[in-house]
Structure formats: C-alpha cells, structure tokens
DRENTOR-783350 format. One record per residue: x negated, y negated, z negated of N, C-alpha, C in turn; residue number from 1. Coordinates in Angstrom, 3 decimals, m for minus. Atoms other than C-alpha are relative to their C-alpha. Layout:
BEGIN
PT      n_X      n_Y      n_Z     ca_X     ca_Y     ca_Z      c_X      c_Y      c_Z seq
PT        X        Y        Z        X        Y        Z        X        Y        Z NUM
...
END
This chain:
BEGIN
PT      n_X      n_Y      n_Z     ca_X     ca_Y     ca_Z      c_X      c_Y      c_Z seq
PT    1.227    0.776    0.140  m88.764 m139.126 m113.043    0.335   m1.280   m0.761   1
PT   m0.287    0.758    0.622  m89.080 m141.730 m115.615   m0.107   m1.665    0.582   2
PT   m0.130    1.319   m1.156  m88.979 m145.795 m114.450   m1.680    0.119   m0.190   3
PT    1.571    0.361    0.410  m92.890 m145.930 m115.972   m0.285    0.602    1.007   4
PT    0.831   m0.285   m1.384  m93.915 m143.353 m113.372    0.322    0.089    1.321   5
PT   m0.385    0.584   m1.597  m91.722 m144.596 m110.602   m0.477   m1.549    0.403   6
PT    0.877    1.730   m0.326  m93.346 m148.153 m111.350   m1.505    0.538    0.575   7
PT    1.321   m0.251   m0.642  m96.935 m146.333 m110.973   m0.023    0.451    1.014   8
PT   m0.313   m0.749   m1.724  m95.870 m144.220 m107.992   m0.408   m1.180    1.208   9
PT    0.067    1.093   m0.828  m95.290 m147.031 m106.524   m0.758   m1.301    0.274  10
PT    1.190    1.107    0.502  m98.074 m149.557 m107.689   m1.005    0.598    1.165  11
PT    1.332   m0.774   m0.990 m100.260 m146.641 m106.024    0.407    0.146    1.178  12
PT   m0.011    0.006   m1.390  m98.695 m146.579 m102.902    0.023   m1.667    0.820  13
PT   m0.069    1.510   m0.061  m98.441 m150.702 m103.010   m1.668   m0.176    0.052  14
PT    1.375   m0.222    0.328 m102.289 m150.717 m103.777   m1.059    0.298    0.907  15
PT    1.083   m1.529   m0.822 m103.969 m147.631 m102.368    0.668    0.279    1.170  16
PT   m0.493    0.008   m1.447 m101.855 m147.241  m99.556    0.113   m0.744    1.194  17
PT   m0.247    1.140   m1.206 m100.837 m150.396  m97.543   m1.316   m0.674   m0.470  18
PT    1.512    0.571    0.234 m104.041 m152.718  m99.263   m0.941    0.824    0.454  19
PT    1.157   m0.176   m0.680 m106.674 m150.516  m98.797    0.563    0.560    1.286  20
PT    0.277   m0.447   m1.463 m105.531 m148.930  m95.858    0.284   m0.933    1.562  21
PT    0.139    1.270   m0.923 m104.821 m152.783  m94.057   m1.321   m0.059   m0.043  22
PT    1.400    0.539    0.319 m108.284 m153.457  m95.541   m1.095    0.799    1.187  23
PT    0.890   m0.659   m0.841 m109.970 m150.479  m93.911    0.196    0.094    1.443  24
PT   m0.327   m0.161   m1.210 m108.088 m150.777  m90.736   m0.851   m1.026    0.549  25
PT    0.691    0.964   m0.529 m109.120 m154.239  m90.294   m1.402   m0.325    0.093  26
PT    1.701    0.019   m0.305 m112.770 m153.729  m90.931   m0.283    1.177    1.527  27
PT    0.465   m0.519   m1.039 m112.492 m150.827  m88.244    0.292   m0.614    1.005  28
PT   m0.130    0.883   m1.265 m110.836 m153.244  m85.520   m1.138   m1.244    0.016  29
PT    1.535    1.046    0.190 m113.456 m156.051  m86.463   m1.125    0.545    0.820  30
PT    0.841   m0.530   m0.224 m115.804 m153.500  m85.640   m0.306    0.764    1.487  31
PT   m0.204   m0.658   m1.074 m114.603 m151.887  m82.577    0.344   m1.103    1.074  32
PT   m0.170    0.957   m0.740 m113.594 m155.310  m81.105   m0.859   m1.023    0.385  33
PT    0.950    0.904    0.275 m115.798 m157.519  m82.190    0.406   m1.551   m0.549  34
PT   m1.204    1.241    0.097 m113.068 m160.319  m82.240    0.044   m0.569   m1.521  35
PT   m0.628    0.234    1.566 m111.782 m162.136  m85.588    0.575    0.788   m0.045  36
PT   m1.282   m0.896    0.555 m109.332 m160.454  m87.235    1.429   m1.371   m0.399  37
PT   m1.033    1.271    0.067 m106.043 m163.079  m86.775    1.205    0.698   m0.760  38
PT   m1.546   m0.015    0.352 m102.802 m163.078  m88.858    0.462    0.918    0.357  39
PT   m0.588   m0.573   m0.562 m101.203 m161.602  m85.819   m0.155    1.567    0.032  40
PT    0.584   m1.156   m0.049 m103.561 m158.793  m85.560   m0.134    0.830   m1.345  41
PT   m0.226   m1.174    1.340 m103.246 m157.808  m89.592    1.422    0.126   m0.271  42
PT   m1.235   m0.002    0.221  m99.261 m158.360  m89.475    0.153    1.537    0.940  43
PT   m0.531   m1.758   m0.909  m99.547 m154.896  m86.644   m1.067    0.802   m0.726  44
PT    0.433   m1.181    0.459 m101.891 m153.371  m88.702    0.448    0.145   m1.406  45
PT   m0.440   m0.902    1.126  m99.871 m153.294  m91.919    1.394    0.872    0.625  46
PT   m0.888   m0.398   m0.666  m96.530 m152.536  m89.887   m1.024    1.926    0.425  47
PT    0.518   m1.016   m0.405  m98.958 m149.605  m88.836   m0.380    1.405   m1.283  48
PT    0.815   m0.830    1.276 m100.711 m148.431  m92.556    1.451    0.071   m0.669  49
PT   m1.116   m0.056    0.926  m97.002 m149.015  m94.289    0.670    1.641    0.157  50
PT   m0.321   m1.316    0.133  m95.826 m145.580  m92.762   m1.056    1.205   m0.475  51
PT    1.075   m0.867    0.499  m99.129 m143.644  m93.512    0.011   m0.120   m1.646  52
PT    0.004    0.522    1.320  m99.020 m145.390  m96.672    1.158    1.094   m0.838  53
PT   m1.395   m0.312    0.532  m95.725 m143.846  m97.561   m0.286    1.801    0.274  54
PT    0.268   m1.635    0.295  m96.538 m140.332  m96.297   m0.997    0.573   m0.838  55
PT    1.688   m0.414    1.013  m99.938 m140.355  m98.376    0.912   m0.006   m1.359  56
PT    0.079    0.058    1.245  m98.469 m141.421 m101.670    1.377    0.874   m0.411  57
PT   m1.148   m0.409    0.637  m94.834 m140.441 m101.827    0.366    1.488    0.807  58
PT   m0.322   m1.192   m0.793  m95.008 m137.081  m99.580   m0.937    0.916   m0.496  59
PT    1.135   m1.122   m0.009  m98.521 m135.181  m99.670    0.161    0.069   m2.189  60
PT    0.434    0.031    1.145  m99.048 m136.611 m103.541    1.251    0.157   m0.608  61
PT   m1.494   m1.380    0.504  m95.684 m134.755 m104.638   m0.463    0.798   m0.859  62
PT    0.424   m1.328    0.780  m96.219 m133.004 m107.321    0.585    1.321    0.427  63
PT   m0.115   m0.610   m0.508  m94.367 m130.743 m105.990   m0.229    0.625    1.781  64
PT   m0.311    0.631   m1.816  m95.008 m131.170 m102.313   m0.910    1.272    0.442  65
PT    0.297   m1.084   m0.240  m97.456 m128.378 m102.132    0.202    1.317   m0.513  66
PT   m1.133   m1.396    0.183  m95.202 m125.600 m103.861    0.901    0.226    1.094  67
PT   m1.091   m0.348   m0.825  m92.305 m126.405 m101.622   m0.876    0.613    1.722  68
PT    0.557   m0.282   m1.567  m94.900 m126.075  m98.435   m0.388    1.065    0.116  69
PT    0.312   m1.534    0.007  m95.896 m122.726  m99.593   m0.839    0.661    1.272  70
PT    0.048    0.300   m1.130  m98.542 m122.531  m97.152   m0.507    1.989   m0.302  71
PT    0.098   m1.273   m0.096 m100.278 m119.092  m98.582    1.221    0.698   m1.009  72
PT   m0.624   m0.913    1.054  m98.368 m116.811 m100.701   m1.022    0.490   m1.002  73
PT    0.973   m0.773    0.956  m99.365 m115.798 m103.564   m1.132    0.589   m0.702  74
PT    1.077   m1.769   m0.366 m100.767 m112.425 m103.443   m0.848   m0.517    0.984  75
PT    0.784    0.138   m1.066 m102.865 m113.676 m100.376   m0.986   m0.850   m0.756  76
PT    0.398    0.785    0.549 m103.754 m116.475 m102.657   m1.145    0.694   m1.535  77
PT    0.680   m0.792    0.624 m104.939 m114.204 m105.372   m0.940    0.575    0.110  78
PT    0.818   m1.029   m0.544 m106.979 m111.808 m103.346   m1.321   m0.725    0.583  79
PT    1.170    0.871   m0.708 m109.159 m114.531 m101.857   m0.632   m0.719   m1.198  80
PT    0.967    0.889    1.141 m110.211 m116.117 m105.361   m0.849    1.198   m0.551  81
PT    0.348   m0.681    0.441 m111.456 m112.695 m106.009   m1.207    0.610    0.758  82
END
C-alpha cells in the first residue's frame, strides 16, 4: 500500500471513525441523560469509539477483508444471483 493511501486510510479512520463516532455518541448520552456532556464524560467516550473506530475502518473496510472471510462460496454465491 502506497504512503498516499495509508495517509487516507487513516484520515478516514481519524475523521469518520473516532470524530463522528465521539460526535454521535455524545449526542446519544446528552439524550439519554439529559446531563451536559463534560470533558470527563467525552474523554470515556472516545477511549470507547477509538476501538470501533479501528475495527470499522482498518478491518471490515479491507479491501480484502471480505475475500479472506469467505462467508458464501462461490457456487452458492452464483446460484442465488440467478
């Protein structure tokens, strides 16, 4: 993989991963609490989105990631588009 699309890889999991998914966390605790949203309380919810973050961008979005998981085969795969 070249550095250009290990810089974007990683832009998008910097980004789209930990940002929005602090962002959306903290609007759902806002919402479910009712409370502010303090410092304390977005420092455990990126500690929280940083591993999701990381399985979303650099695991599922694999280009390869759903070859190696091989979930149908093939032929099974074939027969059902038909």
């Amino acid at each position: 993989m070249k550095l250009h699309k290990k810089t974007i890889r990683f832009l998008e999991f910097a980004v789209i991963g930990v940002l929005m998914g602090t962002l959306e966390d903290s609007i759902a605790v806002y919402f479910v609490t009712g409370d502010l949203v303090t410092f304390d309380t977005v420092w455990i919810i990126v500690l929280v989105a940083v591993p999701f973050a990381f399985i979303s961008e650099y695991v599922v979005d694999h280009p390869k990631f759903w070859e190696k998981l091989n979930i149908f085969k093939r032929e099974e795969y074939e027969n059902e588009k038909k």
